[in-house]
NUGUVO-329308 format. One record per residue (C-alpha): chain; residue in one letter; x negated, y negated, z negated. Coordinates in nm, 4 decimals. Layout:
// NUGUVO-329308
+----+----+----------+----------+----------+
: ch : aa :       px :       py :       pz :
+----+----+----------+----------+----------+
:  A :  A :        X :        Y :        Z :
...
+----+----+----------+----------+----------+
END
This chain:
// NUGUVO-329308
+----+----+----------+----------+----------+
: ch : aa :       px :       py :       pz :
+----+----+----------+----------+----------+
:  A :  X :   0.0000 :   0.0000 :   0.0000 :
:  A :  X :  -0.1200 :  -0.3425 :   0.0692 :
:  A :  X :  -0.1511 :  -0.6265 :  -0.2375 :
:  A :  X :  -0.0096 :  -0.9568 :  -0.1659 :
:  A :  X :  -0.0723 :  -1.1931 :  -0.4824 :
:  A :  X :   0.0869 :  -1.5030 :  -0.5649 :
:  A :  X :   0.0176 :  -1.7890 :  -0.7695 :
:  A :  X :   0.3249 :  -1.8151 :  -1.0544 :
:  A :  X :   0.3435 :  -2.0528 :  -1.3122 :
:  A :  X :  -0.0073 :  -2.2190 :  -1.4556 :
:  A :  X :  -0.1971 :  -2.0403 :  -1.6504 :
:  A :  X :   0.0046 :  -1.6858 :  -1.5854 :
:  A :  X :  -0.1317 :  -1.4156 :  -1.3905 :
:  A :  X :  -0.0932 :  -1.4041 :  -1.0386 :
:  A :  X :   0.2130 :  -1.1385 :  -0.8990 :
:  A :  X :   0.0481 :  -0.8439 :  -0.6504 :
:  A :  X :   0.4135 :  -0.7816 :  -0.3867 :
:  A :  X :   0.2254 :  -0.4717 :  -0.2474 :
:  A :  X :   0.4833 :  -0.5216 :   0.0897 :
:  A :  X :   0.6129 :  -0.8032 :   0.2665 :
:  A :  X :   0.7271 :  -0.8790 :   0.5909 :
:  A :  X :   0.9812 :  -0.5736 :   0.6426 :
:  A :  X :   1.3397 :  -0.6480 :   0.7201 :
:  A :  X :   1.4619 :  -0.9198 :   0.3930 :
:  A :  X :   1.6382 :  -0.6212 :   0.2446 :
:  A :  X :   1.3835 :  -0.4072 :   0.2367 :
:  A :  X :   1.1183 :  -0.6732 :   0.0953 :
:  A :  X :   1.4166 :  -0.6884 :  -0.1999 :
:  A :  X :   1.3907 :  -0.3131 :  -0.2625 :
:  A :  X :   1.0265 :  -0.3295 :  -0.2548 :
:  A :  X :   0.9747 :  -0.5559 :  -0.5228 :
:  A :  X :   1.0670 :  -0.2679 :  -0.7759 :
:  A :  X :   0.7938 :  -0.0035 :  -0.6800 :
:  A :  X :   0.7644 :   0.2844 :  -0.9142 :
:  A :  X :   0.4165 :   0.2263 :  -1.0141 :
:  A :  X :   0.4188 :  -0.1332 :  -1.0772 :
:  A :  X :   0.7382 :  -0.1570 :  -1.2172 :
:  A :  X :   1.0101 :  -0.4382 :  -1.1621 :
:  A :  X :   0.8033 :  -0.7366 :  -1.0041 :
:  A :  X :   1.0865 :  -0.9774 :  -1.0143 :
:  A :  X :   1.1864 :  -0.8701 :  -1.3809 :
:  A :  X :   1.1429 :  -1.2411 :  -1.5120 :
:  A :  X :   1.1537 :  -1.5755 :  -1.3247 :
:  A :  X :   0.8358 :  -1.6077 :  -1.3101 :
:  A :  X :   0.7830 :  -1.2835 :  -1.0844 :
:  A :  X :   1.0648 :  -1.4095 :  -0.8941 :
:  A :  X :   0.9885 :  -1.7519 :  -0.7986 :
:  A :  X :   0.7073 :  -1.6000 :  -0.7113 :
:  A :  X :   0.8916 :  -1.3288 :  -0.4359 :
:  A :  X :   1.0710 :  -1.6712 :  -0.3406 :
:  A :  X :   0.7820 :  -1.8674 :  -0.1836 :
:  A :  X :   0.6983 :  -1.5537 :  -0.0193 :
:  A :  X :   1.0016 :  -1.5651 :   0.2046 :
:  A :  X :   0.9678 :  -1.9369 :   0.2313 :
:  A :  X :   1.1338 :  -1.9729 :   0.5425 :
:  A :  X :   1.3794 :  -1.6818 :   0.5224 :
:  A :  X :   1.5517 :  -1.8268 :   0.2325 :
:  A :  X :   1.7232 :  -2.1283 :   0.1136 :
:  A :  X :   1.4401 :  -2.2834 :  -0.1417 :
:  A :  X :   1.5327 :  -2.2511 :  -0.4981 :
:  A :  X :   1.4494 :  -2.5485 :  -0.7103 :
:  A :  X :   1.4625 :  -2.3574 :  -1.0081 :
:  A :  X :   1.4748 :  -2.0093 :  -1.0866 :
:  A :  X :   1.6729 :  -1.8886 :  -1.4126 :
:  A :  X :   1.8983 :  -1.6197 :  -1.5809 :
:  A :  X :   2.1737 :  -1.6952 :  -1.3190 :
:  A :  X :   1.9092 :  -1.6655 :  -1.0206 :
:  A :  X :   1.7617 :  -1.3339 :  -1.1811 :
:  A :  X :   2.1483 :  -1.1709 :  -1.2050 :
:  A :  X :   2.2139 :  -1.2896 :  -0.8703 :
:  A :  X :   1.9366 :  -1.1031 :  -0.7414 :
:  A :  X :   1.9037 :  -0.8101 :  -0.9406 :
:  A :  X :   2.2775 :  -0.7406 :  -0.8578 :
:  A :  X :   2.2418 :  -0.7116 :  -0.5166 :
:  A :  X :   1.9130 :  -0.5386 :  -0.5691 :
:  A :  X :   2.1010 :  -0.2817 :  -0.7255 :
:  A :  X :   2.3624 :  -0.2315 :  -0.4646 :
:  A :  X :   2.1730 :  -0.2227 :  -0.1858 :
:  A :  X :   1.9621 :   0.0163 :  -0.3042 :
:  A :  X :   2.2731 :   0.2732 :  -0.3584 :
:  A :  X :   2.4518 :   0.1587 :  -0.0250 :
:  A :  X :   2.0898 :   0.2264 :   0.1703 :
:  A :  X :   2.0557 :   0.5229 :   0.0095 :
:  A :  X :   2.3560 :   0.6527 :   0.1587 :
:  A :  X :   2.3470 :   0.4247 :   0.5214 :
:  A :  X :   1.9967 :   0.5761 :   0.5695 :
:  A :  X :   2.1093 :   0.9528 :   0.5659 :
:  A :  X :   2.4774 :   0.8364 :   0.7623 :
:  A :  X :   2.6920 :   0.8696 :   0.5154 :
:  A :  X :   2.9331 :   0.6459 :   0.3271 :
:  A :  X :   2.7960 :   0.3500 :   0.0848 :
:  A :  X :   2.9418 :   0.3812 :  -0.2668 :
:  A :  X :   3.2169 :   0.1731 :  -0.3095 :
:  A :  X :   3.0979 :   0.0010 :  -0.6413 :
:  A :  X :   2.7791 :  -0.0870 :  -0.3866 :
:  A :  X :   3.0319 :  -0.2274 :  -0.1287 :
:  A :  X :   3.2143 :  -0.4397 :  -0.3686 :
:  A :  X :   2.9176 :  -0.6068 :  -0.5303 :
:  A :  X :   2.7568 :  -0.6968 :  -0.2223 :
:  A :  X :   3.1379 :  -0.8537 :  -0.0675 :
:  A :  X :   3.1641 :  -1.0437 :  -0.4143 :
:  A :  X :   2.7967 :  -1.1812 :  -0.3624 :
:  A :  X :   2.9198 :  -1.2413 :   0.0154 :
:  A :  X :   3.2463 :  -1.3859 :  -0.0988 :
:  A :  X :   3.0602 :  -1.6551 :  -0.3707 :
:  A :  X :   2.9195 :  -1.8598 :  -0.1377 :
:  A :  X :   3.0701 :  -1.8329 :   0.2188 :
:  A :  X :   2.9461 :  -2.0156 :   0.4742 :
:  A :  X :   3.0975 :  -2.3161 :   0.6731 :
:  A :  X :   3.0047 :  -2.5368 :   0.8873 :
:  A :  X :   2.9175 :  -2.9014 :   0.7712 :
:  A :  X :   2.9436 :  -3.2121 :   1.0232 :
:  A :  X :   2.6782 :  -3.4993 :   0.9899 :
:  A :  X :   2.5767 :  -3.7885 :   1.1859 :
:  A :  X :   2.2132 :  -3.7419 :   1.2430 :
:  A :  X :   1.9189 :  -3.9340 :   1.4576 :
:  A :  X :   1.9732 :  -3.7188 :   1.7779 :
:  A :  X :   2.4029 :  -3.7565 :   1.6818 :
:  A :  X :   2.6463 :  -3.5333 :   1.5631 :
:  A :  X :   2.5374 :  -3.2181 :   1.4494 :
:  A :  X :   2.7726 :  -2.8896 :   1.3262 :
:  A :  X :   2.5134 :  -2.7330 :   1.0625 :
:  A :  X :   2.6086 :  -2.4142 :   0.8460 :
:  A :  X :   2.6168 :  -2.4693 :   0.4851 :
:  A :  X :   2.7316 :  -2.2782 :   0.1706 :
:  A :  X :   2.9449 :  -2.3787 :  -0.1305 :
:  A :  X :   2.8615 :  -2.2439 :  -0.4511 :
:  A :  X :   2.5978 :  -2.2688 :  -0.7089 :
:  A :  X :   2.2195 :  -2.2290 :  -0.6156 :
:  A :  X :   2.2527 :  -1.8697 :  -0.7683 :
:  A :  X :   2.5648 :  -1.7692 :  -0.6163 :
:  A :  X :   2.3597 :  -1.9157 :  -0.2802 :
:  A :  X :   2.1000 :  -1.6397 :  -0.3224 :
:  A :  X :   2.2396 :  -1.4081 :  -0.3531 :
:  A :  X :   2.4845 :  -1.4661 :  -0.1095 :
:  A :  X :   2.2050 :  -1.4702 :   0.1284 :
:  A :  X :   2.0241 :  -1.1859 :   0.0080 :
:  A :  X :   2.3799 :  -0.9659 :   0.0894 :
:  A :  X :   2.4065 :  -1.1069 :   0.3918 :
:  A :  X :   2.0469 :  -0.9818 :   0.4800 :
:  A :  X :   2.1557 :  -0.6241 :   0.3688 :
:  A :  X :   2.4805 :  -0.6311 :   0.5176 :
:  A :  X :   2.2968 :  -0.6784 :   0.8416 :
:  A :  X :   2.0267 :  -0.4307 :   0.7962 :
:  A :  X :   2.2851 :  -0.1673 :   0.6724 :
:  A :  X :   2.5137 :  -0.2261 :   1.0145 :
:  A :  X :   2.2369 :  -0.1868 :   1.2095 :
:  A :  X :   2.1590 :   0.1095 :   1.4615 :
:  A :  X :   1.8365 :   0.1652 :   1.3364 :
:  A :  X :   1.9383 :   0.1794 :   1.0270 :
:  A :  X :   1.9004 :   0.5633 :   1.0038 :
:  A :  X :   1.5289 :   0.4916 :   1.0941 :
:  A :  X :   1.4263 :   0.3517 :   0.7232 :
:  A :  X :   1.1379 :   0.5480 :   0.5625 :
:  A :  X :   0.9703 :   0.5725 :   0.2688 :
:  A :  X :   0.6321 :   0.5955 :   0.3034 :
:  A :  X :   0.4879 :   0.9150 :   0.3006 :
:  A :  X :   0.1835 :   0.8696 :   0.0269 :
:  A :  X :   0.2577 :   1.0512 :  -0.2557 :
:  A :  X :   0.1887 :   0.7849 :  -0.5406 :
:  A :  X :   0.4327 :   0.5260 :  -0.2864 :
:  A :  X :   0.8108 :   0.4626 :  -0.2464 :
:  A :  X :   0.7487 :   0.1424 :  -0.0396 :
:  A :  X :   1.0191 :   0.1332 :   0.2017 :
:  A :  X :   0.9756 :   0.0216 :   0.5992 :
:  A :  X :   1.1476 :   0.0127 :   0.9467 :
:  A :  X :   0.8994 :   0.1620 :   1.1586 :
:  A :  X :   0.8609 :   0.0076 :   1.5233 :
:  A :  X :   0.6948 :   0.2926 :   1.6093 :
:  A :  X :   0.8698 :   0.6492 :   1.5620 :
:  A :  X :   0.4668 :   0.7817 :   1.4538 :
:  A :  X :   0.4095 :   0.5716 :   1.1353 :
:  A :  X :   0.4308 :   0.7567 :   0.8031 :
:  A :  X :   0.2655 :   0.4935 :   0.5655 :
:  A :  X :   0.3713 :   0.1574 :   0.4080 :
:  A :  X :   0.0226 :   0.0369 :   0.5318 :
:  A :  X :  -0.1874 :   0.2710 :   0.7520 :
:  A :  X :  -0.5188 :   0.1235 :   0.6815 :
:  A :  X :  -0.3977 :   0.1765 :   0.2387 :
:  A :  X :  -0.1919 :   0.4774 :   0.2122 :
:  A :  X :  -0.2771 :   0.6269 :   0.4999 :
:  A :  X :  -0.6493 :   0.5578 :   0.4527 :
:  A :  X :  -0.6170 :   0.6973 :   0.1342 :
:  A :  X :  -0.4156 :   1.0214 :   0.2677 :
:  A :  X :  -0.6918 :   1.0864 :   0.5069 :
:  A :  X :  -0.9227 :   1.0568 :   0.2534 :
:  A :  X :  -0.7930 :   1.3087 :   0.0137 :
:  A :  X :  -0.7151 :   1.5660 :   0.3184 :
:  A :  X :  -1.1040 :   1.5406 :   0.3809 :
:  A :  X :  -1.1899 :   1.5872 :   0.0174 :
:  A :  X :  -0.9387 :   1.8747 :   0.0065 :
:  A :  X :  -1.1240 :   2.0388 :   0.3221 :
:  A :  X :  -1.4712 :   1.9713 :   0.2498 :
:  A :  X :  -1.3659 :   2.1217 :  -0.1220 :
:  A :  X :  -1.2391 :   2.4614 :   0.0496 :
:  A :  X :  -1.6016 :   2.4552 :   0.3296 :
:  A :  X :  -1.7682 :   2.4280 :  -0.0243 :
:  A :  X :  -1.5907 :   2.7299 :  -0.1862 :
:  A :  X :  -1.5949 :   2.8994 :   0.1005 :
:  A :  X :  -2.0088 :   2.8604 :   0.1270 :
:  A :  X :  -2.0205 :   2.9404 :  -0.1959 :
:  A :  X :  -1.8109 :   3.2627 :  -0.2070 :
:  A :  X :  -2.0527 :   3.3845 :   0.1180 :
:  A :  X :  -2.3529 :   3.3133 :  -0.0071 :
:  A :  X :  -2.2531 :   3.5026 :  -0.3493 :
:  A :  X :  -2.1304 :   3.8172 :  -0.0982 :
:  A :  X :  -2.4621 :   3.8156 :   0.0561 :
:  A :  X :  -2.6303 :   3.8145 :  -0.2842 :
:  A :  X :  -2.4012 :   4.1092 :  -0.3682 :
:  A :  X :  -2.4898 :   4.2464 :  -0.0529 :
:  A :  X :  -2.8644 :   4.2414 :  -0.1061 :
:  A :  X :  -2.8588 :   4.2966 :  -0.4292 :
:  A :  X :  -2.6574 :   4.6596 :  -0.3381 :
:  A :  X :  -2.9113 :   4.7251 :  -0.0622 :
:  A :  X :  -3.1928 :   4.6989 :  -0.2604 :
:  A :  X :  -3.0919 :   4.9522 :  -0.5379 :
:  A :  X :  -2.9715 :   5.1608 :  -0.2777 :
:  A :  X :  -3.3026 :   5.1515 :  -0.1129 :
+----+----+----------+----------+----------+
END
């Protein structure tokens, strides 16, 4: 897996996302890997995740409890509705419903405005900032869970890893070829040169036998 740190507040450590740049659901999911724990547990961790996706998400001014609940709620169900979307079955209904309620906080509409280059038709959401993010973070699952490819979500295939990706190409079994997969190969040539070792090792102690039996026969 690869190690992305960022900066939180002064004079707090710096948070390692070990995956970024997958599909916006799948960057949510991934802040919870199993060895790390919950990376956006506190809102430190996820102001942090935030200015990662700078540019994929509305900016947050200030992250708090409500931001945290927001989040972690649709965390939560889109990691049961995926579960099921990925193997083409039917989502859980309790998933459904929380991510339509996040959905259904802050709709969006389109706002009219009077700009330099005239009138402009821009979309906008009501709600609070919270109810904002995590309307937007549904929205991101809802479209990666109606999509075709779908079906195609891994998780990578390193033991010690549950970092999930959409792969563009059907061949890629790690998170990050040149982490998990590096270390994969690495082990798989440490397992072989292990058994050529044995292997030596058992032969050379048959030929001692060997001599050994010729010798006394002699």
């Amino acid at each position: 897996m690869t190690v992305n740190e960022t900066a939180t507040a002064a004079g707090t450590p710096a948070v390692a996302f070990p995956l970024l740049g997958e599909p916006l659901a799948l960057d949510l999911l991934n802040t919870r890997p199993a060895a790390a724990g919950d990376l956006i547990a506190g809102p430190a961790g996820l102001a942090a995740w935030l200015r990662e996706q700078s540019g994929r998400l509305t900016a947050v001014a200030e992250v708090g409890a409500a931001e945290l609940a927001a989040v972690h709620a649709v965390r939560e169900a889109a990691d049961g509705a995926l579960c099921a979307a990925v193997r083409g079955e039917r989502p859980p209904a309790g998933a459904l419903d929380a991510l339509n309620a996040a959905l259904a906080a802050a709709p969006v509409h389109r706002e009219l405005a009077w700009t330099e280059v005239g009138l402009t038709a821009e979309p906008a959401r009501a709600g609070t900032p919270a109810e904002r993010l995590g309307a937007e973070l549904a929205e991101a699952v809802a479209e990666l869970l109606t999509d075709p490819r779908v079906t195609s979500v891994r998780a990578c295939e390193a033991a010690d890893c549950v970092l999930l990706f959409l792969p563009a190409h059907p061949r890629r079994r790690w998170c990050v070829a040149s982490a998990c997969g590096n270390r994969a190969r690495v082990a798989r040539y440490y397992a072989r040169h292990k058994g050529d070792q044995a292997q030596t090792t058992t032969g050379t102690r048959a030929e001692k036998r060997s001599g050994t039996t010729s010798q006394t026969t002699a």
